[in-house]
RODO-2510 file (C-alpha; in nm, 4 decimals, decimal comma):
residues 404
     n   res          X          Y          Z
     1     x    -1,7873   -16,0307    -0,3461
     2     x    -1,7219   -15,8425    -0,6546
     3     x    -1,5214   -15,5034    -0,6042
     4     x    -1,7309   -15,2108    -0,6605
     5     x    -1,5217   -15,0029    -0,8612
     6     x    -1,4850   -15,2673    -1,0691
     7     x    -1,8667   -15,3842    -1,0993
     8     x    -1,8868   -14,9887    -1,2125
     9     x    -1,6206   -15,0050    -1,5013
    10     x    -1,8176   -15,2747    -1,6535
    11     x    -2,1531   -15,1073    -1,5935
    12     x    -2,0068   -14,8532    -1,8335
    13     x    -1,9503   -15,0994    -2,0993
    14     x    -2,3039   -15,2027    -2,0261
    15     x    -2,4496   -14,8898    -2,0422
    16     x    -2,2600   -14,7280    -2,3852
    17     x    -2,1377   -15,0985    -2,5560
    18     x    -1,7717   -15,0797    -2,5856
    19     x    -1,4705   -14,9747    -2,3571
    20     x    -1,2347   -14,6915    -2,3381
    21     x    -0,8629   -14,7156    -2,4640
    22     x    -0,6713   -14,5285    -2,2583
    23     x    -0,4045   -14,3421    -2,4524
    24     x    -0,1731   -14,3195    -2,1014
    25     x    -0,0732   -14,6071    -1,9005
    26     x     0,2751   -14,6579    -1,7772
    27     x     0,5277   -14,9730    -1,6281
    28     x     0,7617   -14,9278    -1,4042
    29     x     1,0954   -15,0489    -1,5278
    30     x     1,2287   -15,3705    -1,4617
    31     x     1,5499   -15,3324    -1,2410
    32     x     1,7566   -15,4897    -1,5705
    33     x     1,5289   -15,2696    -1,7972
    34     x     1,8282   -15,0368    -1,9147
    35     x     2,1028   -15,3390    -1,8854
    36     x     1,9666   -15,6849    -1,9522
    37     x     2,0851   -15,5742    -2,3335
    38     x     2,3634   -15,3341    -2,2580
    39     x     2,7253   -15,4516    -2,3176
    40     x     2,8593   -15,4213    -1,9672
    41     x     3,2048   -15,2772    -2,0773
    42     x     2,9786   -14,9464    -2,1273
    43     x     2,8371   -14,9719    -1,7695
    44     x     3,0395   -14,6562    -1,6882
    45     x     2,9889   -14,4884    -2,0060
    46     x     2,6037   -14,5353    -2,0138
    47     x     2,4027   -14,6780    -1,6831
    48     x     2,4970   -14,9063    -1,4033
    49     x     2,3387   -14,8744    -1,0334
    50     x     2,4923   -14,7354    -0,7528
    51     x     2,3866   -14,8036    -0,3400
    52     x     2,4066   -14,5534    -0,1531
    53     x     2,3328   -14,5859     0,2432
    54     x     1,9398   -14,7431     0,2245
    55     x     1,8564   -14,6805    -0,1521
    56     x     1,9657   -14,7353    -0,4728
    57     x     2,0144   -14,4959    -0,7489
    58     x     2,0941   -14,5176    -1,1147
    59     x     2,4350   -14,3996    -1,2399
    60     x     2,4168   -14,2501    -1,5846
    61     x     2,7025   -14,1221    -1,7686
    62     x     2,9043   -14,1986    -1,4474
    63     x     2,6823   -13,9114    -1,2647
    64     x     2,4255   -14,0787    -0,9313
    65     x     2,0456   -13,9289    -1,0968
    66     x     1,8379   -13,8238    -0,7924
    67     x     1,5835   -13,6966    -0,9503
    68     x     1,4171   -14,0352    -0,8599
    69     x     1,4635   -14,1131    -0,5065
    70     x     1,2801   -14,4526    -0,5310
    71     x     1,4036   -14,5546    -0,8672
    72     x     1,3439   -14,9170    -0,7937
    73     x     0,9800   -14,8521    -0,7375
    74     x     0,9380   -15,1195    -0,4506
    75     x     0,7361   -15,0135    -0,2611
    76     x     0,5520   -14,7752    -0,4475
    77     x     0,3170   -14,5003    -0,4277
    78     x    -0,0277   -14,5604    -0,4657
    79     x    -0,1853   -14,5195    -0,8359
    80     x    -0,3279   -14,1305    -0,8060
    81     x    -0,2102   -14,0924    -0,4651
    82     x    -0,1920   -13,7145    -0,5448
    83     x    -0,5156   -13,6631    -0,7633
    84     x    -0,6757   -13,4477    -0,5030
    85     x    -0,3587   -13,2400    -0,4700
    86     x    -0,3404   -13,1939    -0,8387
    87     x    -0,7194   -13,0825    -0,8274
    88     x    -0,6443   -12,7953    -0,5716
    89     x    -0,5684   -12,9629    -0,3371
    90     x    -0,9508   -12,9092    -0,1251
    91     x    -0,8385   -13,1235     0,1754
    92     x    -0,5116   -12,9136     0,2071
    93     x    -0,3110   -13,2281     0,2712
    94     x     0,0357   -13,2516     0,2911
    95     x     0,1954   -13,4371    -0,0277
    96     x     0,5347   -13,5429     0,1629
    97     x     0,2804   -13,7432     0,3833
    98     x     0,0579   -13,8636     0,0887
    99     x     0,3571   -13,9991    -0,0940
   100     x     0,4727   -14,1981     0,2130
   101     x     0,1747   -14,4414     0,2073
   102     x     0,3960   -14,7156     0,0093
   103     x     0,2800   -15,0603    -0,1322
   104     x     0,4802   -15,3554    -0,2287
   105     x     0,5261   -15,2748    -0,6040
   106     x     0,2211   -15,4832    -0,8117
   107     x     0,2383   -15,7151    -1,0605
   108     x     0,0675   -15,5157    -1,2853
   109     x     0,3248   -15,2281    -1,3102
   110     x     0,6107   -15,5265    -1,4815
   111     x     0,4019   -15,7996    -1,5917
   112     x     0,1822   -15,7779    -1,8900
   113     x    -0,0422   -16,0979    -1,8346
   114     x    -0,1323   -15,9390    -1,4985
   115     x    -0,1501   -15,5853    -1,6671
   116     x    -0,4500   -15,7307    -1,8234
   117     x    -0,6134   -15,8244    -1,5734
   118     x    -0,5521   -15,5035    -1,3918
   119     x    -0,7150   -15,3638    -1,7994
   120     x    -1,0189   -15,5804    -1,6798
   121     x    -1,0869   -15,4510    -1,3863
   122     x    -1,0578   -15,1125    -1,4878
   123     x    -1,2449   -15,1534    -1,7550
   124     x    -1,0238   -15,0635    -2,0159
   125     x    -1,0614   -15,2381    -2,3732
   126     x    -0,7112   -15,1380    -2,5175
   127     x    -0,3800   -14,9054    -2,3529
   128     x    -0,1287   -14,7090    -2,4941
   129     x     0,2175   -14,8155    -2,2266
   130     x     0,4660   -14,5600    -2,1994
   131     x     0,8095   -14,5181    -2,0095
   132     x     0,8896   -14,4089    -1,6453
   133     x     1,2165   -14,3591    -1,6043
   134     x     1,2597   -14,3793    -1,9978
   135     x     1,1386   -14,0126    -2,0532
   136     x     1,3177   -13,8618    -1,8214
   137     x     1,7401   -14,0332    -1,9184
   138     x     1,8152   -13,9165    -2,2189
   139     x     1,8763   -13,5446    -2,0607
   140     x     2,1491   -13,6626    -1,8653
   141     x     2,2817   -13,7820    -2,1279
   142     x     2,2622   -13,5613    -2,4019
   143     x     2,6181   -13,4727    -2,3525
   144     x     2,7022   -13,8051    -2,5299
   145     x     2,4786   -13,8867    -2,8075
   146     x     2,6491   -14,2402    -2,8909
   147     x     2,5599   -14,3227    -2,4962
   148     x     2,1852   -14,2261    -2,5428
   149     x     2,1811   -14,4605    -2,8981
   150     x     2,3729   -14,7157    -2,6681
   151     x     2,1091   -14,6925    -2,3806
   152     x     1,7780   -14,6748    -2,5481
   153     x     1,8586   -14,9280    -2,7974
   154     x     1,9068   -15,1546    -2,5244
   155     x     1,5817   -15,0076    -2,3349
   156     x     1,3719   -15,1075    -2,6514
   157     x     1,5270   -15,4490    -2,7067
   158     x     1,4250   -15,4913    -2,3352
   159     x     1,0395   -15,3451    -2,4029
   160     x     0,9989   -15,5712    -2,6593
   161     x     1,0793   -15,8231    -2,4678
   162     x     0,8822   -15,7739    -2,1383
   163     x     0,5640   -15,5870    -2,2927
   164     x     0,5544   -15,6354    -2,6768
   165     x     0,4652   -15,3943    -2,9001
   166     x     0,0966   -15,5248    -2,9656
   167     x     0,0788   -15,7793    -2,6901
   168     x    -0,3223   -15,9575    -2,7064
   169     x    -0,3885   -15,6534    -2,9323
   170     x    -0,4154   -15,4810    -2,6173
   171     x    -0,1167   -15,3289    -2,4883
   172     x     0,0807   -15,1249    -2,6978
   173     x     0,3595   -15,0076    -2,5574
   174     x     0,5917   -14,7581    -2,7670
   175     x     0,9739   -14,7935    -2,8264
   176     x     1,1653   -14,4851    -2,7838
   177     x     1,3103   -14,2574    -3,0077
   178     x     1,5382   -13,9597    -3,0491
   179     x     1,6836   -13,7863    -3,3108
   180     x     2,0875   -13,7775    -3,2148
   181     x     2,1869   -13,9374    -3,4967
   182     x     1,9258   -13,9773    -3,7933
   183     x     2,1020   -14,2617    -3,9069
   184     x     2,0357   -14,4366    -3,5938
   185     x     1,6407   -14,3280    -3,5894
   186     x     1,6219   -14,4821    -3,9217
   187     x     1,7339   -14,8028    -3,8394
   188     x     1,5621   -14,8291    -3,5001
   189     x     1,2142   -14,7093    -3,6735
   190     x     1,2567   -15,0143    -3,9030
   191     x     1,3191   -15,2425    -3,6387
   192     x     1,0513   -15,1333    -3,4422
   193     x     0,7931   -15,1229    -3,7181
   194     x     0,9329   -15,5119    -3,7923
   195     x     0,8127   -15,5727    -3,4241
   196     x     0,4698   -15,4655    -3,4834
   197     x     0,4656   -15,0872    -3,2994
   198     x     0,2175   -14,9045    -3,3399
   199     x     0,3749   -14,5531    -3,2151
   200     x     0,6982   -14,4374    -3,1328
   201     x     0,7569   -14,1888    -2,7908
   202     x     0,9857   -13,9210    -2,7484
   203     x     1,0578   -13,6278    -2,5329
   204     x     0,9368   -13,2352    -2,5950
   205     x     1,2962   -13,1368    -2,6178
   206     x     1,5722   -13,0258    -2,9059
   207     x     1,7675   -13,3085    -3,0192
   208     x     2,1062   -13,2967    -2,9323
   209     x     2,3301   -13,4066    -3,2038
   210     x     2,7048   -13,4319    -3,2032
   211     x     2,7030   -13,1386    -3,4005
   212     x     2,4535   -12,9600    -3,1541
   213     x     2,1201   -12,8936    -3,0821
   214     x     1,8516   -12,8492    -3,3810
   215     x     1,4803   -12,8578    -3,4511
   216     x     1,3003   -13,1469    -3,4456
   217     x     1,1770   -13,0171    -3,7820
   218     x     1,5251   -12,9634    -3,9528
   219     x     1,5814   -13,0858    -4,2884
   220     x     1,8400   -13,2849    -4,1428
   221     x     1,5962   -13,5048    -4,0013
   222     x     1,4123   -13,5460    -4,3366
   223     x     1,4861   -13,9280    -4,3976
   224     x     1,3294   -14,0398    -4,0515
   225     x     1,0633   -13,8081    -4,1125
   226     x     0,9847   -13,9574    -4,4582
   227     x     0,9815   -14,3314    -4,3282
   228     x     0,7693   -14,1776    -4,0551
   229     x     0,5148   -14,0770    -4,2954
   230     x     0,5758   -14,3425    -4,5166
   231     x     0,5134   -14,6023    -4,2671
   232     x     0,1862   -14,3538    -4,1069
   233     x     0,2990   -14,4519    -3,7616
   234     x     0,1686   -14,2146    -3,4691
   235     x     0,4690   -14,0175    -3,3321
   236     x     0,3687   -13,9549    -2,9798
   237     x     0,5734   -13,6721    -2,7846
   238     x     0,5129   -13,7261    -2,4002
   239     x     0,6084   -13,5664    -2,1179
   240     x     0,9235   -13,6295    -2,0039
   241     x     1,2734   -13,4121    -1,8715
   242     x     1,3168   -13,1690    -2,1487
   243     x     1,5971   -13,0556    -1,9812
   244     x     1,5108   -12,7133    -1,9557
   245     x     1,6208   -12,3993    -1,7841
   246     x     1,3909   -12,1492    -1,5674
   247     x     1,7107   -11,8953    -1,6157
   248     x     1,7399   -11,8178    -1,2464
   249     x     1,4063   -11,8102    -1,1355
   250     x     1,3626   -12,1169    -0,9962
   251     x     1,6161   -12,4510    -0,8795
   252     x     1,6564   -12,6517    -1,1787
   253     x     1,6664   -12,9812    -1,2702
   254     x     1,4606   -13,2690    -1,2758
   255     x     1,3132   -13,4240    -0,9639
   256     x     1,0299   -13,5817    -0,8395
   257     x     1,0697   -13,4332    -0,4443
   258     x     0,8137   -13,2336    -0,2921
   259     x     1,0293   -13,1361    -0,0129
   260     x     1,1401   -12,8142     0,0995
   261     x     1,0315   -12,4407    -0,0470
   262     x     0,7440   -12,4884    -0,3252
   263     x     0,8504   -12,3164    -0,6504
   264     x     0,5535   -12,2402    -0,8523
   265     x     0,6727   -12,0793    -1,1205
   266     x     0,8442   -12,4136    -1,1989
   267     x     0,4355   -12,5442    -1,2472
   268     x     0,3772   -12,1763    -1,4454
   269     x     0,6161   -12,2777    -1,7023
   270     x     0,5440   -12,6878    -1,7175
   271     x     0,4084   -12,6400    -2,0712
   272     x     0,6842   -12,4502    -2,2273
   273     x     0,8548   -12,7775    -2,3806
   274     x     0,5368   -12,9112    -2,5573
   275     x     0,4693   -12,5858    -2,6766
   276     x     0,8052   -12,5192    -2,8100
   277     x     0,8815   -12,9027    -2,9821
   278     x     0,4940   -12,8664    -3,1786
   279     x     0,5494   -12,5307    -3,2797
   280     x     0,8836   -12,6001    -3,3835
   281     x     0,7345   -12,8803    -3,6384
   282     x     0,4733   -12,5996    -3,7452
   283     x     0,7050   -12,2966    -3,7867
   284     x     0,9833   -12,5572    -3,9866
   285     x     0,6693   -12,6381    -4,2609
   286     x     0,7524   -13,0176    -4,1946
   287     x     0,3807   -13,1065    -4,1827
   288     x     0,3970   -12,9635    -4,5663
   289     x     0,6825   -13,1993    -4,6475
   290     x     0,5836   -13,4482    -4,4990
   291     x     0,1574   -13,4584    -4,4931
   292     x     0,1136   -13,7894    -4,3537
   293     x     0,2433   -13,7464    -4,0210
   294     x     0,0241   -13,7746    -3,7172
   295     x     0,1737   -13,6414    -3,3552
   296     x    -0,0298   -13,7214    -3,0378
   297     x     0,0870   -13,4962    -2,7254
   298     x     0,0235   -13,6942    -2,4494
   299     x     0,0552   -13,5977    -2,0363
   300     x     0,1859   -13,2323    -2,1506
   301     x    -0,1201   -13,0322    -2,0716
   302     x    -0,3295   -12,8139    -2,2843
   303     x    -0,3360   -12,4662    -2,1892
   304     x    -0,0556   -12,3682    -2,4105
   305     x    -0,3265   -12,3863    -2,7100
   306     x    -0,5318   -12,0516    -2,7433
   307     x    -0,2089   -11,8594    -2,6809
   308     x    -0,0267   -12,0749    -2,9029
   309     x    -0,2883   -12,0352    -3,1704
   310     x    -0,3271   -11,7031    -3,1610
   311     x     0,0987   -11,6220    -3,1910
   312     x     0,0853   -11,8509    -3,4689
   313     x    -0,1691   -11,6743    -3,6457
   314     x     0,0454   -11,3114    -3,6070
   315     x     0,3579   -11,5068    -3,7225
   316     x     0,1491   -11,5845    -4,0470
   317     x     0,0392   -11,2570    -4,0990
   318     x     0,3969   -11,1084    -4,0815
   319     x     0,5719   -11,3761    -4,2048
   320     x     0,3572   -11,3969    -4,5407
   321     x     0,4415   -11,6257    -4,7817
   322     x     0,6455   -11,8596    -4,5621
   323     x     0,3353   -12,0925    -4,4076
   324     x     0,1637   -12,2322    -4,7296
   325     x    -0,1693   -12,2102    -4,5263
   326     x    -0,2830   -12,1019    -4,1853
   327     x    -0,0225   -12,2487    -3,9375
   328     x    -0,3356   -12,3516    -3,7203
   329     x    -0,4898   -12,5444    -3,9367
   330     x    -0,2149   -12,7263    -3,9945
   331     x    -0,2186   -12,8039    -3,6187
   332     x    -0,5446   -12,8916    -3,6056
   333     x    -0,4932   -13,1826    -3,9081
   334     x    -0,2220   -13,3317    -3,7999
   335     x    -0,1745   -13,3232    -3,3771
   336     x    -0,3707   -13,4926    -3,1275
   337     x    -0,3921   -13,3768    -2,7465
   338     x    -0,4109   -13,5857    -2,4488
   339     x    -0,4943   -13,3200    -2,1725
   340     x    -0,4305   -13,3098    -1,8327
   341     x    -0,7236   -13,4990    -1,6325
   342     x    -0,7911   -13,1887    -1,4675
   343     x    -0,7980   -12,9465    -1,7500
   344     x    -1,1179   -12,8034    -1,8885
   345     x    -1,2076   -13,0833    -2,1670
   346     x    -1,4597   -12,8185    -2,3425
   347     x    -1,1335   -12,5586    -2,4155
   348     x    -0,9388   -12,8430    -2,6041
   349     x    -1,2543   -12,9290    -2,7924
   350     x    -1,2675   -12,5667    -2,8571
   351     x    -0,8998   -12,5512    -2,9654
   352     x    -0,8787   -12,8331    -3,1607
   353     x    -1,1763   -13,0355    -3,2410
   354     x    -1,3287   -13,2955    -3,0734
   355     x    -1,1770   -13,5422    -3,3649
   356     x    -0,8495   -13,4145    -3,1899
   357     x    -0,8780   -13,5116    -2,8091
   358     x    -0,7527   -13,8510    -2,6389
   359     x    -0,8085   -13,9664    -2,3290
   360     x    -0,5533   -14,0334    -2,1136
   361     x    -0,5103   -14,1342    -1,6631
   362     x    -0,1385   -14,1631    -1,6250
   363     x    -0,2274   -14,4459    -1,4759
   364     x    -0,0640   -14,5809    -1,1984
   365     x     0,1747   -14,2723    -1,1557
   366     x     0,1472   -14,0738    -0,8288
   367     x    -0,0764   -13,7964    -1,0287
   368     x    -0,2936   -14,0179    -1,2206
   369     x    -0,6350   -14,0846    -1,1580
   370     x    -0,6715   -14,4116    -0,9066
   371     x    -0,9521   -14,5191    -1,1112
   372     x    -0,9159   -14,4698    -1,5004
   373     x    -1,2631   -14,4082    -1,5289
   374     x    -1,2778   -14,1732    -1,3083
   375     x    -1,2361   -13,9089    -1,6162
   376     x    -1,5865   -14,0209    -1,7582
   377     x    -1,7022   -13,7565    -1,5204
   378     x    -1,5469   -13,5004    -1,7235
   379     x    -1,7048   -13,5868    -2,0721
   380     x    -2,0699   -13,7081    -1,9244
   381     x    -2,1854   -13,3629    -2,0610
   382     x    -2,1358   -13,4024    -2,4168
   383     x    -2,3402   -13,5623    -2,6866
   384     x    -2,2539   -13,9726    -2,6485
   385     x    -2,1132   -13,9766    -3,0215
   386     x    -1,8494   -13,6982    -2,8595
   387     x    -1,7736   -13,8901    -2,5641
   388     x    -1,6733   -14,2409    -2,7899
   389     x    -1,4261   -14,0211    -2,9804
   390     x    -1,2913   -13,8691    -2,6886
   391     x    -1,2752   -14,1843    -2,4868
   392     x    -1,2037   -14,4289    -2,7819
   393     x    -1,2252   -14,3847    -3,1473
   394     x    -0,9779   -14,1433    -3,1608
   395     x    -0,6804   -14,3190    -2,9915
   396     x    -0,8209   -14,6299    -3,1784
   397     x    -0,7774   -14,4876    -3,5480
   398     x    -0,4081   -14,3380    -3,4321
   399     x    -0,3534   -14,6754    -3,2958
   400     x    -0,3764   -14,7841    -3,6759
   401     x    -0,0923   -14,7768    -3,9056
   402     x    -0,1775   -14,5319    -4,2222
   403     x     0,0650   -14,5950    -4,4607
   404     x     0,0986   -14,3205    -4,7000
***
């Protein structure tokens, strides 16, 4: 007997004549993910694995990270185990005893043959694959840059080797970047375009140089910039640790534990980063230097926009003469949102455009939607033409290179 979530994915396809490509899907890393291509005389230096009493931790920069307690992911979570806490929380359920309900890890979440199958029953026609643990190690190390060139260089070597960058024309899972050293963007960029990516992923965060922090938009960056737009390869910025501080308001640090006192202004100030790195490119004009670039937020939220918009707009006004048009504008031509499941898809339309929303589950992380589809739901109410770009065209026409 067929499954009857998945008799109702395919209904879909049925009923409108294509299916959705999901701009966020996720793996969970291969054990060997940040080491099968890591010299192991920088073990210490960069990442190595530590036991410690039951579990198993990563070790980066010769520090134990626990802001993963179950860094191995087996067993695992179920896919959208907390979508109902995330949505209010209605049943008032406890998320230390939601989280408990473990699963051997699936195929699925490391193999991509099984992945697609997985795409099948969901009903998904293409996926954008991003990082777990990926987006959330290059804060711990951004006290050595050569470390984080050493690390994800071997991550991507590894991605390309598990996943593919265009596996089936299917899954498209994006290398990572940072901006360190520009030298070693550059060369990474190349090899990854070589491969066949379609987008590149990176953190909301300041890069950390050897010479210290700067703008993602400073001129120092220009050459990776330019082969960006050259190229016309999506830059997708996606949630990850941005590493930042709540300045003594709240614990920080990145973790993943749900234990002991809630801190909500933690969740009150979870869009800062995106809203920082995207305003950053705005206020340092490099959409004017550069005015083929395309930058898809993904899994950072949305309700940063109208109060973004409208602080841009002031700066314009008092800053005249600096913005060669309105800074929102510019924005709105050249950045894409993914919002949160559970934000209000008629304010991003608002905001941006409907031209300028993806769809995205997280899927199968812990606040994704169990059923990718599930987010039809939120789209049902708009003119079918609306609901294709949302749930498709868009991502599909990023998904394209657009060489300048």
């Amino acid at each position: 007997m067929s499954d009857p979530t998945t008799v109702a994915n395919n209904a879909f396809e049925g009923a409108h004549g294509y299916r959705p490509f999901d701009a966020d899907n996720h793996y969970y890393e291969a054990l060997d993910a940040f080491s099968r291509h890591l010299d192991p005389k920088h073990k210490a230096r960069v990442f190595d694995w530590a036991v410690m009493g039951r579990r198993t931790y990563p070790v980066l920069g010769g520090k134990v990270f626990r802001g993963v307690k179950n860094a191995t992911f087996d067993p695992v979570a179920y896919p959208g185990v907390l979508a109902d806490y995330f949505r209010g929380n209605p049943k008032n359920e406890d998320p230390l005893e939601l989280l408990s309900r473990h699963e051997p890890i699936r195929a699925e979440y490391r193999d991509r043959d099984a992945r697609l199958v997985a795409m099948d029953e969901h009903g998904l026609d293409k996926v954008w694959l991003f990082p777990t643990l990926g987006m959330i190690y290059e804060d711990a190390l951004k006290h050595d840059p050569e470390a984080v060139m050493l690390l994800f260089t071997a991550f991507n070597r590894w991605l390309d080797e598990d996943w593919g960058f265009a596996y089936q024309d299917r899954i498209f899972a994006a290398p990572y970047f940072t901006l360190v050293d520009v030298d070693w963007a550059c060369a990474e960029l190349e090899w990854a375009i070589e491969r066949g990516a379609r987008t590149i992923v990176t953190r909301p965060a300041a890069a950390v140089t050897a010479d210290g922090p700067f703008s993602p938009g400073n001129v120092r960056f220009d050459p990776f910039w330019a082969r960006v737009n050259e190229a016309g390869i999506t830059v997708v910025v996606h949630a990850g640790d941005s590493g930042y501080t709540s300045h003594g308001y709240a614990t920080d640090g990145f973790t993943t534990d749900f234990a002991g006192v809630p801190q909500p202004i933690r969740m009150m100030q979870l869009e800062r980063p995106i809203e920082d790195w995207l305003s950053a490119l705005v206020c340092d004009n490099l959409f004017h230097r550069f005015p083929n670039l395309r930058v898809a937020s993904v899994e950072n939220g949305s309700k940063f926009l109208p109060g973004m918009f409208e602080r841009l707009q002031v700066l314009g006004r008092k800053m005249n003469g600096w913005f060669p048009e309105d800074p929102v504008e510019t924005f709105r031509r050249h950045v894409w949102v993914n919002p949160f499941w559970e934000d209000q898809v008629d304010d991003v339309i608002q905001a941006c455009g409907v031209d300028r929303v993806i769809f995205g589950s997280d899927w199968p992380h812990i606040e994704a939607l169990p059923n990718p589809l599930d987010y039809v739901a939120e789209v049902l109410h708009l003119p079918a033409a609306d609901q294709k770009l949302i749930l498709a065209d868009n991502v599909a026409a990023l998904n394209q290179l657009q060489p300048a």
